[in-house]
matplotlib code that plots the C-alpha trace (Angstrom):
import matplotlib.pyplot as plt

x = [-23.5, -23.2, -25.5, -25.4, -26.9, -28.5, -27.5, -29.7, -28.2, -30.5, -29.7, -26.9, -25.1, -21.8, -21.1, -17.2, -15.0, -11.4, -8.7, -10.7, -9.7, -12.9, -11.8, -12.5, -16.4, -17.9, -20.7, -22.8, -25.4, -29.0, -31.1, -30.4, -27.3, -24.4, -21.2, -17.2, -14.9, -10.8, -10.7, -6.4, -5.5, -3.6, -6.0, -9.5, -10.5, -14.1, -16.5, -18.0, -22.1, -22.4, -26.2, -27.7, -25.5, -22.4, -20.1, -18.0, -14.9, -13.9, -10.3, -9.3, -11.4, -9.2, -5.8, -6.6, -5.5, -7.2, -10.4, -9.5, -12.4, -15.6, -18.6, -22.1, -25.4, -27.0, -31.2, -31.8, -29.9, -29.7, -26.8, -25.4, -22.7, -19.9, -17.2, -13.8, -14.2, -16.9, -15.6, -14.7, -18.2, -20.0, -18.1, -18.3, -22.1, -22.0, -19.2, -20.9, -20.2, -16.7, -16.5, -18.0, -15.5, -12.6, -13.4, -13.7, -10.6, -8.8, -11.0, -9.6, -5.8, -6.1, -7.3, -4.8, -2.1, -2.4, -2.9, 0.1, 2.0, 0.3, 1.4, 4.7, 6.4, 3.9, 2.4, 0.4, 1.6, 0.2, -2.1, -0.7, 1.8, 4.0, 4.4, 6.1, 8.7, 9.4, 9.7, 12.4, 14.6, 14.4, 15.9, 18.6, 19.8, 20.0, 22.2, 19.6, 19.3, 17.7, 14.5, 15.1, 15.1, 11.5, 10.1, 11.5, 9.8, 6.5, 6.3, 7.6, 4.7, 1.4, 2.7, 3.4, 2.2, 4.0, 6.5, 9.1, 8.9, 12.4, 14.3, 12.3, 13.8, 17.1, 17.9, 15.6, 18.1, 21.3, 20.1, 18.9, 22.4, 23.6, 20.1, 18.8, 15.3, 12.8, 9.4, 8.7, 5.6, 3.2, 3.2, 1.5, 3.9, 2.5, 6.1, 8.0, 11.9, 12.9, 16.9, 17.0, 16.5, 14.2, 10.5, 8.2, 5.4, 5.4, 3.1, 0.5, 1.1, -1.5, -2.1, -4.1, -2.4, -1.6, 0.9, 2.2, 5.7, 6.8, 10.8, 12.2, 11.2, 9.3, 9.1, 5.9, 7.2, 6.1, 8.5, 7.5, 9.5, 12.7, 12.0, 11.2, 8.5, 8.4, 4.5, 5.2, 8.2, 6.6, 7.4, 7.0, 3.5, 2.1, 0.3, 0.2, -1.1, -4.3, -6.1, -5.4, -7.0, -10.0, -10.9, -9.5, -6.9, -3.8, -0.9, -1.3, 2.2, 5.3, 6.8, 10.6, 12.4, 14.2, 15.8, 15.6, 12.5, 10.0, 6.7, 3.0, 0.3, -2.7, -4.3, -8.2, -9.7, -7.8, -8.8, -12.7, -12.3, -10.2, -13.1, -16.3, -14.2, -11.5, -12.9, -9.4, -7.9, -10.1, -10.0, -6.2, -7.0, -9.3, -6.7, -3.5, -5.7, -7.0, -3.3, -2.3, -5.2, -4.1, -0.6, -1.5, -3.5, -1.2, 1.9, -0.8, -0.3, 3.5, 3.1, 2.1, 4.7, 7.3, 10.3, 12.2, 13.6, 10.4, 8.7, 11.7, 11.5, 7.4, 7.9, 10.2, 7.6, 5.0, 7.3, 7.3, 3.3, 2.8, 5.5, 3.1, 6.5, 5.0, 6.0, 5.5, 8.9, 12.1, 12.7, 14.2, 14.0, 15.6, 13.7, 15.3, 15.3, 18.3, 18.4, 17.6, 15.0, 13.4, 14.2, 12.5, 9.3, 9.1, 9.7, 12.6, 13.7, 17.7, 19.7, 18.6, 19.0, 22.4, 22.5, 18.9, 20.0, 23.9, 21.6, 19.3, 22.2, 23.0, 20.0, 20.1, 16.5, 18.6, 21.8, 22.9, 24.2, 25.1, 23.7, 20.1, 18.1, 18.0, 15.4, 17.1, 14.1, 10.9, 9.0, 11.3, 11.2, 7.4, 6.7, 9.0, 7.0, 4.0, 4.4, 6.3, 2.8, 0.9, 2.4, 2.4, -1.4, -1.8, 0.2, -1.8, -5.4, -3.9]
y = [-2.0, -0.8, 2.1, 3.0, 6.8, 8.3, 11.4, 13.1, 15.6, 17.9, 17.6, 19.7, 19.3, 17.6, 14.8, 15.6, 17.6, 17.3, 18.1, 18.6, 16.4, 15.3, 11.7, 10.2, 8.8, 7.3, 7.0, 3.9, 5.1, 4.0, 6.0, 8.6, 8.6, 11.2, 12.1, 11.8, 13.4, 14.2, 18.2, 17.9, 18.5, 15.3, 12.7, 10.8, 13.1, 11.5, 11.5, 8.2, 8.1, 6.1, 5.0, 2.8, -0.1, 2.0, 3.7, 7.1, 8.9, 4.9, 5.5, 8.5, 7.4, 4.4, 5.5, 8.9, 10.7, 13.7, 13.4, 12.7, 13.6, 15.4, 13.7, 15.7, 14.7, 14.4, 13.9, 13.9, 11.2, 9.5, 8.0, 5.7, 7.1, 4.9, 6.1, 4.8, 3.2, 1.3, -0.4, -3.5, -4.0, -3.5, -6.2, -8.3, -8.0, -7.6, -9.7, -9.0, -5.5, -5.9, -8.1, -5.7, -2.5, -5.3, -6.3, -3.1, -1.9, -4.5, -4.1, -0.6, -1.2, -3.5, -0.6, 1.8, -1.0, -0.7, 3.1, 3.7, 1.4, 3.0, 6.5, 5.7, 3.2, 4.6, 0.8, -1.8, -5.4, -8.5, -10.8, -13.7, -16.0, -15.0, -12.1, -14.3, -15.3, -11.6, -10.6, -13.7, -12.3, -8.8, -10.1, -12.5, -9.3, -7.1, -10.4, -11.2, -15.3, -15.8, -13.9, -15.0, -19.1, -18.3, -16.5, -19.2, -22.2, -20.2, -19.9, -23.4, -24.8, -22.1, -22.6, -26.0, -25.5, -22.1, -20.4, -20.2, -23.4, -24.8, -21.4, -21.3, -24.6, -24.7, -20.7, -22.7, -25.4, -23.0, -20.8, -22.9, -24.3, -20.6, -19.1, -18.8, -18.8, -21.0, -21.8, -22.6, -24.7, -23.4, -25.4, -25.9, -23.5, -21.0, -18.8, -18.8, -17.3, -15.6, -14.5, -10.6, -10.9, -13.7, -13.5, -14.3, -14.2, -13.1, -11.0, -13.0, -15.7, -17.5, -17.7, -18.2, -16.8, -13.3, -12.7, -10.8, -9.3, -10.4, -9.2, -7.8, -5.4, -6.2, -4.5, -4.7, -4.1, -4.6, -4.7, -3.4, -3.5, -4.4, -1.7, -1.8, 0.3, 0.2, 0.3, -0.4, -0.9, -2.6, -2.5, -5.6, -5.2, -4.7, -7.2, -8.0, -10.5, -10.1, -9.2, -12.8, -13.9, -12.0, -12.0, -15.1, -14.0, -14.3, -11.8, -8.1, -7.3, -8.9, -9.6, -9.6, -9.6, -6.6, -7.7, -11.2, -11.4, -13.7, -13.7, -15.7, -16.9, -16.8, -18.9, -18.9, -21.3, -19.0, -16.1, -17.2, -18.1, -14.7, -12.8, -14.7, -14.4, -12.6, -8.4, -6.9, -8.4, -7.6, -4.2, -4.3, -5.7, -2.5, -0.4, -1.5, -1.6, 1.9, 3.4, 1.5, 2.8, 6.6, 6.0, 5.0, 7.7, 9.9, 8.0, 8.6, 12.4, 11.5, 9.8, 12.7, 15.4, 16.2, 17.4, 14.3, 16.6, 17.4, 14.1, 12.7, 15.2, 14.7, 10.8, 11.5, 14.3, 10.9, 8.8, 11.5, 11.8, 7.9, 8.0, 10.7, 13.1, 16.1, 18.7, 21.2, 20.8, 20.6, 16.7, 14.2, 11.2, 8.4, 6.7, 3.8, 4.0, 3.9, 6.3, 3.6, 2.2, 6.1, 6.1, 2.8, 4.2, 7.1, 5.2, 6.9, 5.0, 3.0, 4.9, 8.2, 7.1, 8.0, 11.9, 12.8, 11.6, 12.7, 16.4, 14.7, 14.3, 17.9, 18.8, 20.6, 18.9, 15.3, 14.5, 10.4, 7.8, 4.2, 5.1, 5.3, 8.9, 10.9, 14.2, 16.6, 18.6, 17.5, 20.4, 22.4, 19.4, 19.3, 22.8, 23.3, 20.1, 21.9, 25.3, 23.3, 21.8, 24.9, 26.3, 23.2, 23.1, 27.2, 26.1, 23.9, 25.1, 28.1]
z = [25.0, 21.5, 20.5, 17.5, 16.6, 13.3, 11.4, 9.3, 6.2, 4.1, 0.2, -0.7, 2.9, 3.4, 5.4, 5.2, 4.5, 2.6, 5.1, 8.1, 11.1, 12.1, 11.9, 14.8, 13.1, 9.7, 7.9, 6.6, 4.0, 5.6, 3.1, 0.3, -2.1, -2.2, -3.9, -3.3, -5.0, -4.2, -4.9, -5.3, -9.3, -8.9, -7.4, -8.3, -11.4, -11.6, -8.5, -6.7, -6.1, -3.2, -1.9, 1.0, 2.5, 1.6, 3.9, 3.7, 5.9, 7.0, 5.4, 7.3, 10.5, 10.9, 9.7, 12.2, 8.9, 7.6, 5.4, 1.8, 0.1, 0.2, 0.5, -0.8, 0.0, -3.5, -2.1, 1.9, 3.5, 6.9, 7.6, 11.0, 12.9, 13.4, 16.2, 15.8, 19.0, 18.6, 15.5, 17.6, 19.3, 15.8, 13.8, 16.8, 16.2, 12.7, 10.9, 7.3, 8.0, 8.6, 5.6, 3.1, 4.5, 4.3, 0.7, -0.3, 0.8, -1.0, -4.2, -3.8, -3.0, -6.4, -8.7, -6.8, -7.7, -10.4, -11.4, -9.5, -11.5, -14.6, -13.6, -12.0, -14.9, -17.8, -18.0, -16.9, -15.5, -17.1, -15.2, -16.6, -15.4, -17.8, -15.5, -13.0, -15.6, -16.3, -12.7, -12.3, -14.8, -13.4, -10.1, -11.9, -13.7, -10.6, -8.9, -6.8, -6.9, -4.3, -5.2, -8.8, -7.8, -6.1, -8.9, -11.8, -9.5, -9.3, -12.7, -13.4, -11.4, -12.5, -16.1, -16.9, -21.0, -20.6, -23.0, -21.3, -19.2, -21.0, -19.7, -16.3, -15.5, -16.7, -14.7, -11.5, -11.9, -12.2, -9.4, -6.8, -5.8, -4.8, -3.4, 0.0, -1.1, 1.2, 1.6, -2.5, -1.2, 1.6, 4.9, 8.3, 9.6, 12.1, 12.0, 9.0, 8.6, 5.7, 5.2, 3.5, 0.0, -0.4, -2.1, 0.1, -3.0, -6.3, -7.9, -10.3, -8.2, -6.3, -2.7, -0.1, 2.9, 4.6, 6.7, 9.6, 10.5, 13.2, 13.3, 10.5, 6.7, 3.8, 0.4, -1.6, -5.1, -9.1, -11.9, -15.3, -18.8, -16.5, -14.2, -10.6, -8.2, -4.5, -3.3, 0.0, 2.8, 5.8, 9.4, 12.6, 13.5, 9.6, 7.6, 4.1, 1.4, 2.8, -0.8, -2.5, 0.4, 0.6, -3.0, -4.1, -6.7, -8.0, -6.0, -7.6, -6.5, -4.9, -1.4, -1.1, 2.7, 3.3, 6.1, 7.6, 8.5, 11.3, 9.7, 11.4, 8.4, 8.7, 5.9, 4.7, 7.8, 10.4, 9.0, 8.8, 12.5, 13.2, 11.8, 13.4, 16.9, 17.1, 16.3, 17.9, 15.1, 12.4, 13.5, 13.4, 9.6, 9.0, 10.6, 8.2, 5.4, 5.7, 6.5, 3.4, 1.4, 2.5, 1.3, -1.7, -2.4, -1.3, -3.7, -6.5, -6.1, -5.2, -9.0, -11.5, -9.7, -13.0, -10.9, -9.9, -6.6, -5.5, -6.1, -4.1, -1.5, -1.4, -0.9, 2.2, 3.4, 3.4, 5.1, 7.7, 7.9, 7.7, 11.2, 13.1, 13.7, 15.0, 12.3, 15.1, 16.8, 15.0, 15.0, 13.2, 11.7, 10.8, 7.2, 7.5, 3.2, 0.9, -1.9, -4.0, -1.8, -2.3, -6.3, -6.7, -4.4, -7.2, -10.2, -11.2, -13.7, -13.1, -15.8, -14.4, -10.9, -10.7, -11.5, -9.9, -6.8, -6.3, -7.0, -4.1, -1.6, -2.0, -0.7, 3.0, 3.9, 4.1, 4.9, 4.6, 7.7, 6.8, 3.4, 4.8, 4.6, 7.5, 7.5, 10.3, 10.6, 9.3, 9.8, 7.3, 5.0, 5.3, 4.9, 1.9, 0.4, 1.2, -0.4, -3.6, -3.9, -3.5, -6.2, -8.4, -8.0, -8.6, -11.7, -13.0, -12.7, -14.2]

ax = plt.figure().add_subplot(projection="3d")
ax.plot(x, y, z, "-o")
ax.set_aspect("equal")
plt.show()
């Protein structure tokens, strides 16, 4: 039986603390109001006031990550004390409340979207369709036909008055006879298969499905002024698309097979029925949404780091903390990344690629097999990430 307790804070007090790992609770706001704030130089820069209804330490409680920020009681404040495992039992109870800590996350993974591509590429993305065409002639000029077919047909059919309908239909026409690329309407399908290097959406496009991997990689990505950024590489197990169909808008970024991938939907009545009756999976939801929300966060930091080596070195050290590899023992790890895959994730930009990361490979903290990254030791890789940072933030409060 679910049994929920109170927690009372005087004014002044915290309720968390950045860095601790006291993760395994959170906090929804019954009375009072307090204050978040990210103390790392590189992170949130203005703090959140948070009052009654509103919840605090969810992110790192699911995603069993560290705290991220610190929360400060700004009057006297009673909060309920959530325990990680009785997440299931309350939403099973309480679907509203599962609802409101879902939205929220992907009202959050939105704005994070797009800071990250603001700080990585130095610009913003359109929210137009336009955008669609743009990101069909990124993948045409990289020989990539496949994604490129999708992306001219999605624009072809949001933008039938658009500017470049004449051009979006003539490449469409040109490209489809030599393109893999499936799926350019939705179906009934339960299981969908997707050969490597096909778009499974495109971003600005809309949708009303999510999906989860079944067999196989996806990239999240955004391309901006011709050039490309890596948000996310997901695994079997992860979902994704899950924020056009919670908030009813158009894609914020893309979704490209890495591999050839198995893939089940879940489209707007399933996912209405998953959450009234089905809490495991909803929790699941919460889960891969938080972890998400915590890399991004952390790729924010990844963003503003000057020193292409470091911020490459810094993106592998995430890789490592998003697998769990006990930093404690000398182990390695196999990324499963290309170097481009890893350029792409930092924003280095394509004509710069080329001499950052020959310096890269001549690195002792990675070494290369079947061109994908390999970190022989990740506690050396970590700790020499670690006191980089250290002094970068010394630096800059200085």
């Amino acid at each position: 039986m679910l049994q929920l307790s109170f927690t009372n804070f005087r004014k002044g007090s915290y309720l968390v603390v950045e860095g601790k790992n006291v993760n395994d609770r959170f906090y929804i706001i019954q009375r009072g109001h307090v204050s978040c704030l990210v103390s790392d130089f590189i992170a949130q820069p203005n703090a959140k006031i948070l009052g009654p209804g509103d919840f605090v330490g969810v992110i790192p409680c699911m995603s069993r990550h560290a705290q991220i920020e610190n929360v400060i009681a700004l009057t006297d404040v009673v909060a309920i004390t959530v325990q990680r495992d009785q997440y299931s039992e309350l939403i099973a109870k309480n679907t509203p409340v599962a609802m409101k800590i879902i939205r929220t996350f992907a009202n959050s993974m939105r704005e994070m979207n797009e800071k990250l591509t603001r700080l990585t590429l130095k610009n913003t993305v359109s929210e137009s369709t336009e955008q669609i065409f743009h990101v069909a002639e990124y993948y045409e000029k990289i020989k990539k036909p496949s994604i490129a077919a999708y992306a001219y047909y999605q624009y072809v059919k949001s933008s039938p008055d658009g500017a470049y309908l004449a051009a979006a239909k003539k490449r469409f026409m040109e490209l489809r006879q030599k393109s893999r690329a499936v799926y350019f309407e939705p179906t009934a399908d339960l299981i969908r298969f997707y050969p490597k290097d096909t778009m499974i959406f495109s971003e600005c496009q809309r949708g009303a499905e999510m999906f989860i991997i079944q067999e196989g990689k996806v990239k999240i990505t955004k391309v901006v002024n011709g050039e490309e950024v890596t948000l996310a590489v997901l695994k079997k197990g992860d979902m994704f698309g899950e924020m056009a169909l919670i908030e009813n808008k158009p894609r914020s970024a893309s979704a490209v097979a890495d591999e050839e991938c198995r893939l089940m939907t879940v489209n707007r009545k399933n996912f209405d029925q998953m959450v009234s009756t089905q809490s495991q999976l909803i929790t699941k939801l919460t889960t891969t949404l938080a972890e998400r929300l915590w890399s991004m966060l952390r790729q924010l930091s990844n963003a503003q780091i000057p020193d292409p080596i470091y911020k490459l070195l810094d993106m592998l050290a995430l890789q490592v903390e998003k697998a769990r590899i006990n930093i404690n023992t000398k182990t390695s790890y196999e990324t499963g990344l290309s170097l481009q895959d890893l350029a792409n994730m930092c924003g280095i930009p394509q004509e710069q690629q080329p001499v950052i990361l020959i310096q890269l490979q001549k690195n002792p903290l990675i070494r290369l097999e079947k061109s994908k990254i390999i970190i022989p030791n990740c506690s050396d890789l970590v700790k020499n990430v670690t006191l980089s940072k250290q002094y970068h933030i010394k630096h800059q409060l200085k």
